[in-house]
KOLRO-957676 format. One record per residue (C-alpha): residue in one letter; x, y, z; residue number from 1. Coordinates in Angstrom, 2 decimals. Layout:
% residues N
@residuo->A east->X north->Y up->Z num->NUM
...
This chain:
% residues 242
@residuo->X east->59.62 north->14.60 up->-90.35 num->1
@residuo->X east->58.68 north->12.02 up->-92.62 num->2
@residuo->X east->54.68 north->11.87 up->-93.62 num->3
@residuo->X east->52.40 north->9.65 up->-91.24 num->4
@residuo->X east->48.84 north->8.78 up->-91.09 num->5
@residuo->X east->47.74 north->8.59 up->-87.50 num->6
@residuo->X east->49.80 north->10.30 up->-84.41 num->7
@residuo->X east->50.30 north->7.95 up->-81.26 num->8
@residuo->X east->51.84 north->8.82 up->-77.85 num->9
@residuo->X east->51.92 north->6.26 up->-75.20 num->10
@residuo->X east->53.78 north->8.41 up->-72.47 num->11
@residuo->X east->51.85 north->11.70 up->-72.62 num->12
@residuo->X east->53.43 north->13.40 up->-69.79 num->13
@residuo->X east->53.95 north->16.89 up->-71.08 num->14
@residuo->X east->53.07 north->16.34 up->-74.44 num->15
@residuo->X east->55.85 north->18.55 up->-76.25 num->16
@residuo->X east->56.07 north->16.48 up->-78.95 num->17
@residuo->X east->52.29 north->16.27 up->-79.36 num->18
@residuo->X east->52.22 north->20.26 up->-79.03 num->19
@residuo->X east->54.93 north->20.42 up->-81.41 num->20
@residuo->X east->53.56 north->18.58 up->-84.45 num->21
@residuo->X east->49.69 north->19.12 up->-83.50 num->22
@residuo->X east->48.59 north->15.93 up->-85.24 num->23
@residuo->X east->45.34 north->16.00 up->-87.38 num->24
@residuo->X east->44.54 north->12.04 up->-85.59 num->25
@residuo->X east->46.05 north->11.41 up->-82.81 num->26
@residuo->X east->45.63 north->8.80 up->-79.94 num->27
@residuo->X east->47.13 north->10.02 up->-76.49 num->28
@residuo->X east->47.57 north->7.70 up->-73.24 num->29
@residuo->X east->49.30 north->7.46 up->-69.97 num->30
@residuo->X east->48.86 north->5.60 up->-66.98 num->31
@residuo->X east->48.38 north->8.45 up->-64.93 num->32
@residuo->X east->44.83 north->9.34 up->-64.68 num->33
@residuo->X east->45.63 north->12.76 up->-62.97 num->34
@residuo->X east->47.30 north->14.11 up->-65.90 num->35
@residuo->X east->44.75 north->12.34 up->-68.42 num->36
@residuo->X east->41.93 north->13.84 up->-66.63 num->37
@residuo->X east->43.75 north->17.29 up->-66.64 num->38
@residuo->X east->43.79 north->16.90 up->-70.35 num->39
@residuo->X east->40.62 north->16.40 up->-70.79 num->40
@residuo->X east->39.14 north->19.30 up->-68.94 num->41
@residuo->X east->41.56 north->21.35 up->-70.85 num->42
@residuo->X east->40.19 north->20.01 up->-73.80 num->43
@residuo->X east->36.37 north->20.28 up->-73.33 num->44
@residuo->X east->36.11 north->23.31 up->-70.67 num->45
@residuo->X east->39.17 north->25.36 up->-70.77 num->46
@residuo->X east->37.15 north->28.33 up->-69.71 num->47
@residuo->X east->35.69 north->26.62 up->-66.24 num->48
@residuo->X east->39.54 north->25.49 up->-65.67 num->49
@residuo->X east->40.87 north->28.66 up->-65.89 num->50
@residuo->X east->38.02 north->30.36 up->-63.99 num->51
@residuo->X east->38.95 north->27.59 up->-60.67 num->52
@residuo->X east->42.94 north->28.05 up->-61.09 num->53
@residuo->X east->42.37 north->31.70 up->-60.54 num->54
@residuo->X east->41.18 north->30.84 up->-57.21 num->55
@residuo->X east->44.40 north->29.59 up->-56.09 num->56
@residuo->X east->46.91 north->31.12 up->-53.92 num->57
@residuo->X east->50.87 north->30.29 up->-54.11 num->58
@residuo->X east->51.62 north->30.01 up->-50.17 num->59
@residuo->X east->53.13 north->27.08 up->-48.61 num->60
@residuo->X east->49.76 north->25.98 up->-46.18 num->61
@residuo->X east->47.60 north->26.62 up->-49.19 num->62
@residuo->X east->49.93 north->24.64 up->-51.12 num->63
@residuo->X east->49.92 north->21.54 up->-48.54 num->64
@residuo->X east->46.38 north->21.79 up->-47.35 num->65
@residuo->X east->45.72 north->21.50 up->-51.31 num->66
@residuo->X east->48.47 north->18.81 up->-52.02 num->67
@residuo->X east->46.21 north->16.46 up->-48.86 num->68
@residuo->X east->43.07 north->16.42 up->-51.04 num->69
@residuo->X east->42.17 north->12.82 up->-52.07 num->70
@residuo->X east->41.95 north->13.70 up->-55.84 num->71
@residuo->X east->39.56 north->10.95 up->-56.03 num->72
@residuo->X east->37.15 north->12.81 up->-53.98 num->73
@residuo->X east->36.80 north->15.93 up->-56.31 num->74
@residuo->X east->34.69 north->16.03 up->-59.86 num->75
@residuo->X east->37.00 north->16.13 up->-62.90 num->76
@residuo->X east->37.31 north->20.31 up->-63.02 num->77
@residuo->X east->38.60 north->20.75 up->-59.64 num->78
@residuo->X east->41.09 north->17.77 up->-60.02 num->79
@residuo->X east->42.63 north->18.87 up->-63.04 num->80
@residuo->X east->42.75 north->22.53 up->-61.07 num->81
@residuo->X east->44.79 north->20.67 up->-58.32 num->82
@residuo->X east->46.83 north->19.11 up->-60.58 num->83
@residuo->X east->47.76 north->21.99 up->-62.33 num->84
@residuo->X east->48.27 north->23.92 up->-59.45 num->85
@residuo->X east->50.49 north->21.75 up->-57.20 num->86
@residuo->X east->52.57 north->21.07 up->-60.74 num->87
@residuo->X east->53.08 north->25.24 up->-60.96 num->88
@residuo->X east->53.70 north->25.77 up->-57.69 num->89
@residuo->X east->55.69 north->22.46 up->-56.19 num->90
@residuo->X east->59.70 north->22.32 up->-56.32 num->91
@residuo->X east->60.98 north->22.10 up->-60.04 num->92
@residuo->X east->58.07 north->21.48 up->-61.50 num->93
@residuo->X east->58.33 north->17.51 up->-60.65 num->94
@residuo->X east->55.75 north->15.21 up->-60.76 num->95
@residuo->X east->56.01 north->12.34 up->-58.27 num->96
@residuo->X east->53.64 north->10.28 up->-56.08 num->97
@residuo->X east->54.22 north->7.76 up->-52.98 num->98
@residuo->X east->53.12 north->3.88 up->-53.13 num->99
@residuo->X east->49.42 north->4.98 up->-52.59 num->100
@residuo->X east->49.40 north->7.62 up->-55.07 num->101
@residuo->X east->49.30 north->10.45 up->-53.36 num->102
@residuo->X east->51.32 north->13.53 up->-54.70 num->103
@residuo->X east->54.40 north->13.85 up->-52.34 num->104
@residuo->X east->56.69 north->16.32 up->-53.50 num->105
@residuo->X east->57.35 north->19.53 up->-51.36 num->106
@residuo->X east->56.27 north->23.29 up->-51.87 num->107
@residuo->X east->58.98 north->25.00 up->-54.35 num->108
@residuo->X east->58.63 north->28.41 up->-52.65 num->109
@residuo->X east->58.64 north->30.90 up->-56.03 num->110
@residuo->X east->58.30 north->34.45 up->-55.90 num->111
@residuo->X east->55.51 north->34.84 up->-58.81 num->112
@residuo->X east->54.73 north->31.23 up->-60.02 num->113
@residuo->X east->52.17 north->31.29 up->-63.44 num->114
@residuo->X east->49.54 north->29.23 up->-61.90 num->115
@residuo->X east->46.69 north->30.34 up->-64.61 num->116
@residuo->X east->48.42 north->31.02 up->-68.27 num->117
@residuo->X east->44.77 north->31.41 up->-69.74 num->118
@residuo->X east->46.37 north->31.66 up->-73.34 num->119
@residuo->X east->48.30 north->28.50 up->-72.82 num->120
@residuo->X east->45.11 north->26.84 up->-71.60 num->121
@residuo->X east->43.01 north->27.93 up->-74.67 num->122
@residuo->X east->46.10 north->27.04 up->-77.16 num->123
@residuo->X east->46.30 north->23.38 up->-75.56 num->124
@residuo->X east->42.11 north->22.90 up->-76.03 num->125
@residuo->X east->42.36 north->23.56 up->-79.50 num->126
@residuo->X east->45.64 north->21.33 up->-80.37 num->127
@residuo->X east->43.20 north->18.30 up->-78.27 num->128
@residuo->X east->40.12 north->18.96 up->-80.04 num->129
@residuo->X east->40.73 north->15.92 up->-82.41 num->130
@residuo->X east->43.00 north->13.77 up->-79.93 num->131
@residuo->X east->41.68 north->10.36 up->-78.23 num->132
@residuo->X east->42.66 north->10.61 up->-74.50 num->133
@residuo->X east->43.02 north->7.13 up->-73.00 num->134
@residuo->X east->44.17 north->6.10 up->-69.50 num->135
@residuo->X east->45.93 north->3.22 up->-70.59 num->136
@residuo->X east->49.38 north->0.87 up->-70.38 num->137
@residuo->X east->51.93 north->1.67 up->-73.46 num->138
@residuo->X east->50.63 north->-1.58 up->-75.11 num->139
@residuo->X east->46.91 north->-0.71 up->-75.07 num->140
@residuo->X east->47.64 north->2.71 up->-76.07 num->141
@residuo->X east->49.57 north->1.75 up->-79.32 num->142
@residuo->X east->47.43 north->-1.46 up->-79.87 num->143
@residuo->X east->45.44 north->0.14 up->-83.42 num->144
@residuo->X east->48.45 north->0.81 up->-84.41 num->145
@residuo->X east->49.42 north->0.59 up->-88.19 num->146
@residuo->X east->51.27 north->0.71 up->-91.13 num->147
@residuo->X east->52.19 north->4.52 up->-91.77 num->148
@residuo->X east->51.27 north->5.56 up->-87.94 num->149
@residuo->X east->53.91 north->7.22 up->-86.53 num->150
@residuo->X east->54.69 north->6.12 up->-82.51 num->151
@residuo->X east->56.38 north->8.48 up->-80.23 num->152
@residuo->X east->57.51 north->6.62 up->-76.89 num->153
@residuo->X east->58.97 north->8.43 up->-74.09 num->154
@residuo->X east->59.40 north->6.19 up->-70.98 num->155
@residuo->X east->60.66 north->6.74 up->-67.62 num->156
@residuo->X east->64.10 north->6.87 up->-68.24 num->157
@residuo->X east->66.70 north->4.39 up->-67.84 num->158
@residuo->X east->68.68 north->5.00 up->-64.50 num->159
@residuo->X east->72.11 north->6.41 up->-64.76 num->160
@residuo->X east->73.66 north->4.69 up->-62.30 num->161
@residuo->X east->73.03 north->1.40 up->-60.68 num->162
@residuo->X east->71.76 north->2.98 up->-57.44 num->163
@residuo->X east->69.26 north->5.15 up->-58.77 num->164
@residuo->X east->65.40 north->4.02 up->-58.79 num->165
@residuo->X east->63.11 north->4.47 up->-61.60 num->166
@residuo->X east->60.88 north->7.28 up->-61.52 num->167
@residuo->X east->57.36 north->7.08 up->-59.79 num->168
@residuo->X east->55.28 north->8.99 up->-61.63 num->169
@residuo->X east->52.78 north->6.56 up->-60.92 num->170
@residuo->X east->52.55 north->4.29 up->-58.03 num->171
@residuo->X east->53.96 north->1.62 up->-60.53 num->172
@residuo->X east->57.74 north->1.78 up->-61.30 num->173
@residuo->X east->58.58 north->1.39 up->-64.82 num->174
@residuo->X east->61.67 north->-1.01 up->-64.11 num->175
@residuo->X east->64.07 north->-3.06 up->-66.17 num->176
@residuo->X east->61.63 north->-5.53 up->-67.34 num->177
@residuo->X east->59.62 north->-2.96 up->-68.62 num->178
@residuo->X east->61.78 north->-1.35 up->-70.51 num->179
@residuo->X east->62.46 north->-4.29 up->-72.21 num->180
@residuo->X east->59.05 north->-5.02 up->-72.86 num->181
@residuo->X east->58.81 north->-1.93 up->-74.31 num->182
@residuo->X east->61.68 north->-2.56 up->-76.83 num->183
@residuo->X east->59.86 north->-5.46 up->-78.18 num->184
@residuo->X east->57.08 north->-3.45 up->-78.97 num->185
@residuo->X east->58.81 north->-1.31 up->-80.50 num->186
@residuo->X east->60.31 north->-4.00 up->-83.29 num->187
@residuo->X east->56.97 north->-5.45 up->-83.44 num->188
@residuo->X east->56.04 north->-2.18 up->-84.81 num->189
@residuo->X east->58.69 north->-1.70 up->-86.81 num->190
@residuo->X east->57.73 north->-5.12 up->-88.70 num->191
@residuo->X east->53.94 north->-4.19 up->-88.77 num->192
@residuo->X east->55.75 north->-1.19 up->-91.12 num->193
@residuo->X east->55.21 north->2.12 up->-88.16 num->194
@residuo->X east->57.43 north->4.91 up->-88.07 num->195
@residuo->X east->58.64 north->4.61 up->-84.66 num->196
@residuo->X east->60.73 north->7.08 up->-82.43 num->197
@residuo->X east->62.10 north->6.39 up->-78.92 num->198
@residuo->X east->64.03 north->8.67 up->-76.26 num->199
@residuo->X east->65.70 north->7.45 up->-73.28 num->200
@residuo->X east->69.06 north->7.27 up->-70.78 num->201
@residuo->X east->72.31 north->6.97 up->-73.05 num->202
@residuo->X east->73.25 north->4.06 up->-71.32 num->203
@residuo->X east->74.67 north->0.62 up->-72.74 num->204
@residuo->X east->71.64 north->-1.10 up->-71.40 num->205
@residuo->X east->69.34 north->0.74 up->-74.27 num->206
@residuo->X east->71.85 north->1.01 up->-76.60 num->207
@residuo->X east->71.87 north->-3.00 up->-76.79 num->208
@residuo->X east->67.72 north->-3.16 up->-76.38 num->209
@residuo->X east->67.44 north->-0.96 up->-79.59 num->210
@residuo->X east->70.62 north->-1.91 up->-81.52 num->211
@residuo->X east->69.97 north->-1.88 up->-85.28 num->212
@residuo->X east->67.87 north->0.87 up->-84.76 num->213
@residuo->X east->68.85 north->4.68 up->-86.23 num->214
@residuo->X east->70.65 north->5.63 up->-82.40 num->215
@residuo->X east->71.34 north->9.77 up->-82.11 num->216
@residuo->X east->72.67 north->11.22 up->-79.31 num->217
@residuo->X east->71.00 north->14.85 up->-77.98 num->218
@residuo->X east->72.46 north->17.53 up->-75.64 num->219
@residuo->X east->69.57 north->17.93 up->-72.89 num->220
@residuo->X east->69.80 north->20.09 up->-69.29 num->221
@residuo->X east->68.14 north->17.93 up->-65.79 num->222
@residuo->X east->68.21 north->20.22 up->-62.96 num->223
@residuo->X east->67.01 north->16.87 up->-60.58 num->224
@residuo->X east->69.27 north->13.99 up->-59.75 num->225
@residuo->X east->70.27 north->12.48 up->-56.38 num->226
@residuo->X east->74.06 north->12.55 up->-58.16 num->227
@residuo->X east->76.16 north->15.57 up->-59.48 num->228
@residuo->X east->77.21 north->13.49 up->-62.63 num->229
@residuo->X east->73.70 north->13.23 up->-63.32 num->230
@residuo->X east->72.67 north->17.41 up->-63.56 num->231
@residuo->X east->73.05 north->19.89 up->-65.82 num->232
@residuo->X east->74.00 north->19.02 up->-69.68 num->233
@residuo->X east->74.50 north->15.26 up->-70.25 num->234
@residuo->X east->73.54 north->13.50 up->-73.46 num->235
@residuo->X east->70.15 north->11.58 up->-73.97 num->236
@residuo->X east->69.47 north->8.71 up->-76.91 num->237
@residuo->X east->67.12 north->9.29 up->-79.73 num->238
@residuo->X east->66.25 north->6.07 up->-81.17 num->239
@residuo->X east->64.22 north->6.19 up->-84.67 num->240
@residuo->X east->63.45 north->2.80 up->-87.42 num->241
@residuo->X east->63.06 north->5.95 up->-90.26 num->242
């Protein structure tokens, strides 16, 4: 990886990358404020969190009595223990909400799901210690950004077929006009002189809204798709200006 100054990641969501490269300076954001405020309590009281998620069972009315909390109603620890929870337990691990935000997917009925990894917990607090957690758009998040700050973005993905709908992980869908909107960002970046890396659908329609751009292709595995074509290995686009 070339060398950067600052670390920025619009699209937090799991935060591999992040994890991966542990970042000295790095500003994190997402729209979600579920999975922002889980970071946070990971970050300043892993202990507490880990302490709450023990509490939890893995049965299916424990797991649907939990999943009808208003998350709104709870302080910030016992949120981010929901979140984490419903995430461990819920089927394949998806995160999705309905039009009023509400976590809506069902119960994934595993054997011995890891609802506490207390070691995973404590390694994730320590990677954050440094990192600015924002609940914020894309834009907002990358806004300070400069020359020789390096800008991961990975957006809902691009439908693979016509038919399919964007992902809700937030009550907002991230649709075409987004997308593009997010592509001029990403050359206004590029001309302010950022390192800038994008992943997305291997479809024509982001091939075009990133052509000039250093296009790879990458092998990946998705286990959820309304469509056959769509599961198991197909090939995803990494998009890079470096």
């Amino acid at each position: 990886m070339t060398r950067y100054r600052r670390y920025f990641e619009p699209f937090l969501g799991g935060g591999a990358v992040f994890f991966h490269l542990q970042p000295k300076n790095a500003v994190l954001g997402d729209l979600n404020a579920e999975l922002i405020n889980c970071y946070k309590m990971v970050k300043e009281q892993p202990e507490e969190l880990i302490a709450l998620l023990k509490k939890y069972r893995s049965t299916e009315k424990h797991f649907y009595q939990t999943r009808e909390i208003n998350p709104s109603k709870l302080p910030p620890l016992e949120r981010a223990s929901r979140f984490i929870y419903l995430n461990k337990t819920c089927y394949n691990g998806l995160y999705r909400v309905n039009s009023n935000g509400m976590f809506n997917v069902p119960f994934g009925r595993y054997q011995h799901p890891s609802i506490c990894d207390a070691a995973a917990i404590r390694a994730a607090s320590l990677a954050l210690k440094s990192a600015q957690l924002k609940i914020s758009s894309f834009e907002k998040t990358a806004a300070t950004a400069r020359r020789g700050d390096f800008i991961y973005f990975d957006p809902p993905y691009v439908p693979l077929s016509r038919t399919a709908s964007f992902t809700n992980y937030t009550s907002d869908d991230f649709d075409e006009a987004a997308q593009i909107k997010l592509a001029r960002l990403v050359r206004e970046l590029d001309s302010l002189g950022c390192l800038v890396m994008v992943s997305n659908s291997d479809t024509e329609f982001v091939r075009e809204l990133y052509s000039g751009f250093v296009i790879e292709t990458a092998r990946c595995n998705r286990a959820i798709n309304s469509f056959a074509a769509g599961r198991g290995s197909i090939t995803e686009l990494v998009i890079r200006n470096y």
